[in-house]
C-alpha positions as CSV (number, residue, x, y, z in Angstrom):
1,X,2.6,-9.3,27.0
2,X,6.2,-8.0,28.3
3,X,6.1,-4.0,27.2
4,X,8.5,-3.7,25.1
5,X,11.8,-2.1,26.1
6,X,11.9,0.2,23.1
7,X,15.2,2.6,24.9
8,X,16.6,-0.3,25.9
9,X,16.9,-2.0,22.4
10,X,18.3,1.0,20.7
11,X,21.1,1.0,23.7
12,X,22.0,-2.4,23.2
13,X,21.4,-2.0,19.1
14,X,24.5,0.8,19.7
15,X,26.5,-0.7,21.7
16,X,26.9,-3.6,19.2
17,X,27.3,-1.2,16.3
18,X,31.5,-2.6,16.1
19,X,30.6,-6.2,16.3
20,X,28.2,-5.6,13.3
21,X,30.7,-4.2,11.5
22,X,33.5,-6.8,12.3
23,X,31.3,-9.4,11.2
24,X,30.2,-7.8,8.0
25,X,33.8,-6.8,7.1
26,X,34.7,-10.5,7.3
27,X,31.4,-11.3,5.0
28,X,32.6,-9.1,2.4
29,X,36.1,-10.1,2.5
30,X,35.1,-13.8,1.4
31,X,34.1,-14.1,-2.5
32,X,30.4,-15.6,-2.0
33,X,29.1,-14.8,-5.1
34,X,25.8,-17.2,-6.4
35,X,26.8,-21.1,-6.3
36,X,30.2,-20.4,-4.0
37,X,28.8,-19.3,-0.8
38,X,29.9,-22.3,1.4
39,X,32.4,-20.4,2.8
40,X,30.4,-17.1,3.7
41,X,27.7,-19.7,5.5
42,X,30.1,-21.5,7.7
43,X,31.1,-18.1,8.9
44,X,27.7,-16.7,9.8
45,X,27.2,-20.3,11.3
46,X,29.9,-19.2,13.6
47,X,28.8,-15.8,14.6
48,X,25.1,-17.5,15.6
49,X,26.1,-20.2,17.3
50,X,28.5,-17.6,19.2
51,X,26.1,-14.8,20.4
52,X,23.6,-17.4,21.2
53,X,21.3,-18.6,19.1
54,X,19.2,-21.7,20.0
55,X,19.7,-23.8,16.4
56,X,21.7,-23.5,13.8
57,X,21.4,-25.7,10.4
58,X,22.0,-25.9,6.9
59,X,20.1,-27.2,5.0
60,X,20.7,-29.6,1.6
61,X,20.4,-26.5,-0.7
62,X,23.3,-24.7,1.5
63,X,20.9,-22.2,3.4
64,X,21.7,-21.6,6.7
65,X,18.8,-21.4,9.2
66,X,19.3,-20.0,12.3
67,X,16.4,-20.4,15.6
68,X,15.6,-18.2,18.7
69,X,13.0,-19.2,20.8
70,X,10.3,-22.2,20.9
71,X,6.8,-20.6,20.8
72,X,4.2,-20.8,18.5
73,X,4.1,-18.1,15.9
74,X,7.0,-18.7,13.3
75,X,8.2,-15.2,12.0
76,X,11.0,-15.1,9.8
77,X,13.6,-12.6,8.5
78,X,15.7,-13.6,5.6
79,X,18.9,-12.2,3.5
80,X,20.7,-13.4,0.5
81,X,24.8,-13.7,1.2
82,X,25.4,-14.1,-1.9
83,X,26.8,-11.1,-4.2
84,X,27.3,-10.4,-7.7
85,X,30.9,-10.2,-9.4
86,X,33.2,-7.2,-9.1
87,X,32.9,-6.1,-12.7
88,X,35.6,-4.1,-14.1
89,X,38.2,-3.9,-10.8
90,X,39.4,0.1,-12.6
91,X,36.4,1.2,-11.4
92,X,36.9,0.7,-8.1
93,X,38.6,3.0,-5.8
94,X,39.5,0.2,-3.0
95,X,39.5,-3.6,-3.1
96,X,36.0,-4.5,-3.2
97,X,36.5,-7.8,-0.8
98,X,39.5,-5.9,1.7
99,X,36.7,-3.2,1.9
100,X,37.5,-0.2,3.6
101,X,35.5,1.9,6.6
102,X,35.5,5.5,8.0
103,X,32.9,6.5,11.3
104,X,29.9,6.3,8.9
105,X,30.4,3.6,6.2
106,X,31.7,0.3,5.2
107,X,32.7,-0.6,1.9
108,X,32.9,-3.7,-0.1
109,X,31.2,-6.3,-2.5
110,X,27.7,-7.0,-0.5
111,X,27.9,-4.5,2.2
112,X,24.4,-3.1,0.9
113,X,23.5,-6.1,-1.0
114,X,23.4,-7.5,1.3
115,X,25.5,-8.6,3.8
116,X,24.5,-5.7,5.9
117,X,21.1,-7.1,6.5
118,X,22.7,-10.4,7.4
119,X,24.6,-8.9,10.5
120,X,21.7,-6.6,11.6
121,X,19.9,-9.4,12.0
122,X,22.5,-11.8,13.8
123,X,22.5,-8.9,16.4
124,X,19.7,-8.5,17.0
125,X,19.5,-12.2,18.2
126,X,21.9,-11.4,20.3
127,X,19.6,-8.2,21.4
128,X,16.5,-10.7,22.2
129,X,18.7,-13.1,24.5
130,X,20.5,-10.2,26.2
131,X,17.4,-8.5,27.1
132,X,14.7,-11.3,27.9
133,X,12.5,-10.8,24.9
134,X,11.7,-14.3,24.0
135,X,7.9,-14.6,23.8
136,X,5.4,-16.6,21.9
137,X,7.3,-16.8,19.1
138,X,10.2,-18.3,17.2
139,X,12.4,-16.4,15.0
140,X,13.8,-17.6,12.1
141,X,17.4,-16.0,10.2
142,X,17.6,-16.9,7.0
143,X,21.1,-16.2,5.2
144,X,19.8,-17.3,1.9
145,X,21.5,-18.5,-1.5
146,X,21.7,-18.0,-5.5
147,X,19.4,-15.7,-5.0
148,X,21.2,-13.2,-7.7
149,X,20.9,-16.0,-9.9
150,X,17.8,-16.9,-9.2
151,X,15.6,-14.6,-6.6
152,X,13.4,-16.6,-4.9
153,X,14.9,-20.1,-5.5
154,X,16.3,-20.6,-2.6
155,X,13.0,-19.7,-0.4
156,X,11.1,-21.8,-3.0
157,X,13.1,-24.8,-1.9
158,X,12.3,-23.6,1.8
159,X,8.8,-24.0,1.8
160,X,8.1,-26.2,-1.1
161,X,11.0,-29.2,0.3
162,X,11.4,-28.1,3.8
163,X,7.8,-27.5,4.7
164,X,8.7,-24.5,6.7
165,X,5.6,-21.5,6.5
166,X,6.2,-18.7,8.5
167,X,3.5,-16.0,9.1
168,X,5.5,-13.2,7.8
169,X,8.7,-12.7,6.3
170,X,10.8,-9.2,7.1
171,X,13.2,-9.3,4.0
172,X,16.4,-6.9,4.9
173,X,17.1,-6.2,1.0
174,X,18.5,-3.0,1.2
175,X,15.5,0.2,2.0
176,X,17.4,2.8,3.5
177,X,15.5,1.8,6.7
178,X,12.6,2.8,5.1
179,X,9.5,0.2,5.2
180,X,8.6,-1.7,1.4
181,X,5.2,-3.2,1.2
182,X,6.0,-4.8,-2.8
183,X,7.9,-5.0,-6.1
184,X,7.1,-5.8,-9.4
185,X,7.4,-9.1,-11.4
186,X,10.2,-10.5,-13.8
187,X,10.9,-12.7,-16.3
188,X,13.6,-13.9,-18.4
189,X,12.8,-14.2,-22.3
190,X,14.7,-15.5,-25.0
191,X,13.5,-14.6,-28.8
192,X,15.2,-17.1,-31.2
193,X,15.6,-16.5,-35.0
194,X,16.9,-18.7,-37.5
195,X,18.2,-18.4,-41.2
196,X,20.6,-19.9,-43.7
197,X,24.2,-19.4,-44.0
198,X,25.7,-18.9,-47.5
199,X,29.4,-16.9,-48.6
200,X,29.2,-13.6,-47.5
201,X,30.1,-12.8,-51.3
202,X,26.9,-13.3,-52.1
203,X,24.3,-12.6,-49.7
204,X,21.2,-13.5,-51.6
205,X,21.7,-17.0,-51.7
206,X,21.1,-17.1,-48.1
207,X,18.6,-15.7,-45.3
208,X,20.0,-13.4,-42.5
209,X,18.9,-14.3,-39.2
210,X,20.5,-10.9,-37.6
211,X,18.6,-9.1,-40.1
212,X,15.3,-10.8,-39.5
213,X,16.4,-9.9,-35.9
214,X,16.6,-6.1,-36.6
215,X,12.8,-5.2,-37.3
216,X,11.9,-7.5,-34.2
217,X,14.5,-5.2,-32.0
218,X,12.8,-2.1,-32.9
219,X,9.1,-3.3,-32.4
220,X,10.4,-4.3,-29.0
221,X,11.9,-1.4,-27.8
222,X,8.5,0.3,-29.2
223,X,6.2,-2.3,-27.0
224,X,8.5,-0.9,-23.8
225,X,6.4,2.3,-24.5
226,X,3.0,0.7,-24.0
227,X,3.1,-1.5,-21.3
228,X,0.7,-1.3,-18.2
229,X,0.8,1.0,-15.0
230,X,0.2,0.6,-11.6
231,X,-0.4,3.8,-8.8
232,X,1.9,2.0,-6.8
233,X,3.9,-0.3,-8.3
234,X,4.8,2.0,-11.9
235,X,5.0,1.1,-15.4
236,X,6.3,-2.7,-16.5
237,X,8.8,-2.5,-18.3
238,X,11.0,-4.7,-21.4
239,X,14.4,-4.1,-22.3
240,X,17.4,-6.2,-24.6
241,X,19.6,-7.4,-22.4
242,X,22.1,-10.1,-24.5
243,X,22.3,-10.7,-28.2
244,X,23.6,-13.9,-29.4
245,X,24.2,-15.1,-33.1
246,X,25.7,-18.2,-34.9
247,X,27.6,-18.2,-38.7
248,X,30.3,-20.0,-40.0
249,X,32.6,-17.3,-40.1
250,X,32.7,-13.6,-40.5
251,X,32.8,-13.9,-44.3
252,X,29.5,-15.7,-44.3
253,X,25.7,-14.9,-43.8
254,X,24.5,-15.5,-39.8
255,X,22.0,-18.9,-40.1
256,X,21.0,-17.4,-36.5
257,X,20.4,-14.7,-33.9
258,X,18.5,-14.7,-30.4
259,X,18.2,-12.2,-28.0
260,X,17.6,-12.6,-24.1
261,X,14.6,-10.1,-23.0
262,X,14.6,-8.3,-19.1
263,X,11.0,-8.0,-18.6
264,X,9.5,-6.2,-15.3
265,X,5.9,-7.4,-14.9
266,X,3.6,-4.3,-12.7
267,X,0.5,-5.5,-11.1
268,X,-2.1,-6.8,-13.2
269,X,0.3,-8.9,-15.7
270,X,1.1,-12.4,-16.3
271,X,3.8,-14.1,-17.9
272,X,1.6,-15.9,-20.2
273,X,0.6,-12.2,-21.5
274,X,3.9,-11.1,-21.7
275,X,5.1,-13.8,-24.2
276,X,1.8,-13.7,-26.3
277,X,2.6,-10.0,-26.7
278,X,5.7,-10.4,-27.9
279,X,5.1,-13.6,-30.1
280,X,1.8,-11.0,-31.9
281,X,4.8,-8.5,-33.2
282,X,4.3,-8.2,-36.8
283,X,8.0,-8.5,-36.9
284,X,8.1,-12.0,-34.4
285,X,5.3,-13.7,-36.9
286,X,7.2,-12.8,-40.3
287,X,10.3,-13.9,-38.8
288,X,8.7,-16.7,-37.5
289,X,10.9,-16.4,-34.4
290,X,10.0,-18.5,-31.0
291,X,9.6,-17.2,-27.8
292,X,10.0,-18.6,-24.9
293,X,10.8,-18.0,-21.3
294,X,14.6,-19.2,-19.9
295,X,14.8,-21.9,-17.3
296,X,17.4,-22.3,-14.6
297,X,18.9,-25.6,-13.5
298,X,22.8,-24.3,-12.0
299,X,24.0,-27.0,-8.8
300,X,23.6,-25.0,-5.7
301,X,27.7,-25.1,-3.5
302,X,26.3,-28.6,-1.7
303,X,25.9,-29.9,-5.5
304,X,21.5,-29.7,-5.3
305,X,19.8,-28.9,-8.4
306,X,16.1,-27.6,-8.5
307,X,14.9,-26.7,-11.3
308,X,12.5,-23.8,-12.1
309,X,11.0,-21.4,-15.1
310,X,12.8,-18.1,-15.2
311,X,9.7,-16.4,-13.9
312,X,9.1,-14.2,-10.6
313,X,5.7,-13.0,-9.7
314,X,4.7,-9.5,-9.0
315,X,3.7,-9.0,-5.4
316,X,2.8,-6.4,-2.5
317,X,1.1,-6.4,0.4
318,X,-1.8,-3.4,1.3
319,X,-1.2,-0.8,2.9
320,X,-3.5,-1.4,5.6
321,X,-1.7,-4.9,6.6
322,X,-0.5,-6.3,10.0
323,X,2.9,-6.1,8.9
324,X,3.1,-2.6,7.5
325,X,1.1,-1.8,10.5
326,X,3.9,-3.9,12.6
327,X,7.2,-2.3,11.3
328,X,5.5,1.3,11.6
329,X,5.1,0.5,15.2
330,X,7.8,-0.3,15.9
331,X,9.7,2.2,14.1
332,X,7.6,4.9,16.2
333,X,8.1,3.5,19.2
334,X,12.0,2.9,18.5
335,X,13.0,6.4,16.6
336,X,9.9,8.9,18.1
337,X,8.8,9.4,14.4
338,X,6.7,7.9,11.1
339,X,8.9,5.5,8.5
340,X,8.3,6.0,5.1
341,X,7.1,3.4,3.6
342,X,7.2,2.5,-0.2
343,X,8.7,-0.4,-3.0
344,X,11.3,-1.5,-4.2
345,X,12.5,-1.1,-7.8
346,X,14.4,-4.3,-7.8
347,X,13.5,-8.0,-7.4
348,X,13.9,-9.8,-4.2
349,X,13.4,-13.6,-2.8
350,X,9.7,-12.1,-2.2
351,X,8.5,-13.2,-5.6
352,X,8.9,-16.6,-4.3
353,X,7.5,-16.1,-0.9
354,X,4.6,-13.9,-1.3
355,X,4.2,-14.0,-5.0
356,X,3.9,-18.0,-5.5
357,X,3.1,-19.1,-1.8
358,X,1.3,-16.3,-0.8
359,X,3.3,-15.9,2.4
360,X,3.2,-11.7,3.5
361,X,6.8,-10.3,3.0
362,X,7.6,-6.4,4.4
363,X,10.9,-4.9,3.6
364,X,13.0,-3.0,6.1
365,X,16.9,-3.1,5.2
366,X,20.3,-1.2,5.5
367,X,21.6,0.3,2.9
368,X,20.3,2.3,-0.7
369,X,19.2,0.5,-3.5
370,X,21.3,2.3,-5.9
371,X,24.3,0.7,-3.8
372,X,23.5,-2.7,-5.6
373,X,25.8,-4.2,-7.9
374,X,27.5,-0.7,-8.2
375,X,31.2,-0.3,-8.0
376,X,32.4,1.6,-4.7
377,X,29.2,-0.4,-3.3
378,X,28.9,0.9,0.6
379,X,26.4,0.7,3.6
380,X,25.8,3.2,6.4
381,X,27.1,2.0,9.5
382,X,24.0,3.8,11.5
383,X,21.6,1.6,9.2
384,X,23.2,-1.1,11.1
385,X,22.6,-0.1,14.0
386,X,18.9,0.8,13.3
387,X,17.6,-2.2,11.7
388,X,19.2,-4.5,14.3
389,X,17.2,-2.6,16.9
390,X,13.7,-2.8,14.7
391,X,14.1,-7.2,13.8
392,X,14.7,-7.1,17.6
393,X,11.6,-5.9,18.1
394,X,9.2,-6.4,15.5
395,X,8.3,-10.2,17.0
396,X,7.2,-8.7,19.9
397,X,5.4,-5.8,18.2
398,X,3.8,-8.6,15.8
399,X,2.4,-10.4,18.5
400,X,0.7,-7.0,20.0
401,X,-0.5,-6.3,16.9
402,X,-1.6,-9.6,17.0
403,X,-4.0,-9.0,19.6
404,X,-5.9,-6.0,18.6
């Protein structure tokens, strides 16, 4: 194997720092968020096929794929382009799809979460083809959709429809360039409670479903206390997130109340625990409310539905594995010093990839976590810049790794 050009890739990774940040300033001045991507695709369809890249296709859920090279080993590196809304626009202090940039950071919807990743790793395409690093391998770009809809969906449809299984998956969620080996698990519940409506004059001759609700509130908030812990993944954790009710006006009694559930699964859990805890609460069984687990079924932008339960495994990969072992490599050999490497606290399109096919993911992103669905959301140009120059070389580093 070619040694790899490790000065040489952070040069080049530089000297494109202002075509990365073009390209993401026009991502996150198109609305793209989950279902309405189309037009965020086409234009990263136009930025691959323009610094080279050997295939570009979408594919029938609106994915676009992008190929460099012909060998062997099939290593891919994904991103989600789609965002979330904007929330309240007062609490912005620019225009969250004009963006704005200074010498160190870009701002705008998706610029850590993340678009960023998305034009690090165009780049450092171009990085491969300008410096002859082609090898043994073929490396996939995945700009991925609905994934904050539905994490995982998207790469679910990937390998489940398209049949494609790569060895590894880098996923550029944002890290602050720092390596993640896992994350924990979610699911979405719904608790559902019924009664009988009557005149709000007189209460008694019906049966409040909001009040049945109320005891079943508390003893959930209660269960949040006592929920299992992992060394390295933390505590799982259950929280309220929605509260729905029906009644046939507000002089009358509420005939029914339901409640949507955010629960973070650590290692060690499984959704089939997680609703039988919830359905043994003393307050569930008197109430006799149902619990159940929420399904999604919204058209992707090319009008494809497919279907899945609202559930998205815990996963991680040890610490001891090729490709923590890859990206810390390369990191040394790129930067002269150790990554950190940790988790995530949020859920990414891993729970799909290694949490139901068992395909290794490793995290390495630009931008912060806290960035995410924040107003004022920003990335660090300079993360750009490094991550671009690590997916550039972590194929060749994998395949060295490879041989030890």
């Amino acid at each position: 194997m070619t040694k790899i050009p490790f000065s040489d890739i952070v040069a080049k990774a530089e000297h494109y720092k202002a075509d990365m940040t073009r390209f993401l300033r026009d991502m996150i001045a198109i609305p793209s968020e989950s279902c309405d991507e189309k037009r965020v695709v086409h234009r990263i369809k136009e930025e691959m096929e323009k610094v080279g890249f050997d295939k570009v296709e979408i594919d029938p859920m609106g994915n676009i794929l992008g190929y460099i090279g012909h060998g062997p080993h099939l290593i891919a590196m994904d991103a989600h382009i789609d965002t979330v809304g904007i929330g309240n626009i007062k609490n912005w202090d620019f225009d969250p799809y004009k963006g704005m940039e200074d010498d160190e950071i870009i701002g705008g919807r998706g610029s850590s979460d993340q678009e960023g990743g998305m034009a690090s790793m165009v780049y450092a395409g171009k990085i491969i083809k300008d410096l002859g690093l082609e090898g043994d391998y073929t490396l996939l770009v995945t700009g991925t959709v609905q994934e904050e809809d539905c994490d995982g969906l998207c790469w679910q449809y990937i390998i489940e429809q398209s049949k494609i299984r790569p060895e590894f998956v880098v996923s550029t969620e944002p890290t602050d360039c720092q390596i993640y080996r896992g994350q924990r698990g979610r699911m979405e519940i719904r608790v559902d409670v019924h009664g009988v409506s009557c005149h709000g004059s007189a209460p008694e001759r019906g049966d409040n479903a909001i009040f049945k609700m109320g005891p079943i509130l508390g003893e959930l908030q209660e269960l949040n206390n006592h929920l299992k812990y992992d060394d390295f993944l933390g505590k799982g954790t259950l929280t309220v997130s929605e509260i729905f009710f029906t009644s046939p006006s507000r002089c009358a009694v509420a005939d029914s109340c339901a409640v949507s559930i955010d629960r973070r699964l650590t290692w060690g859990e499984s959704w089939e625990n997680a609703l039988e805890e919830i359905r043994a609460l003393p307050a569930v069984k008197a109430a006799k409310a149902t619990v159940s687990m929420y399904n999604y079924e919204r058209p992707a932008w090319t009008g494809l539905v497919y279907p899945t339960e609202c559930y998205f495994p815990t996963w991680k990969v040890e610490e001891d594995h090729i490709t923590v072992k890859t990206l810390s490599q390369a990191y040394q050999g790129l930067f002269n010093k150790d990554p950190v490497v940790d988790k995530w606290t949020f859920s990414t399109n891993g729970v799909s990839i290694m949490g139901r096919h068992g395909i290794p993911v490793i995290g390495f992103g630009p931008g912060k976590e806290p960035e995410a669905h924040a107003p004022n959301e920003k990335t660090w140009k300079a993360h750009l810049v490094t991550c671009a120059a690590m997916y550039a070389a972590i194929p060749l580093m994998y395949l060295a790794e490879r041989k030890h």
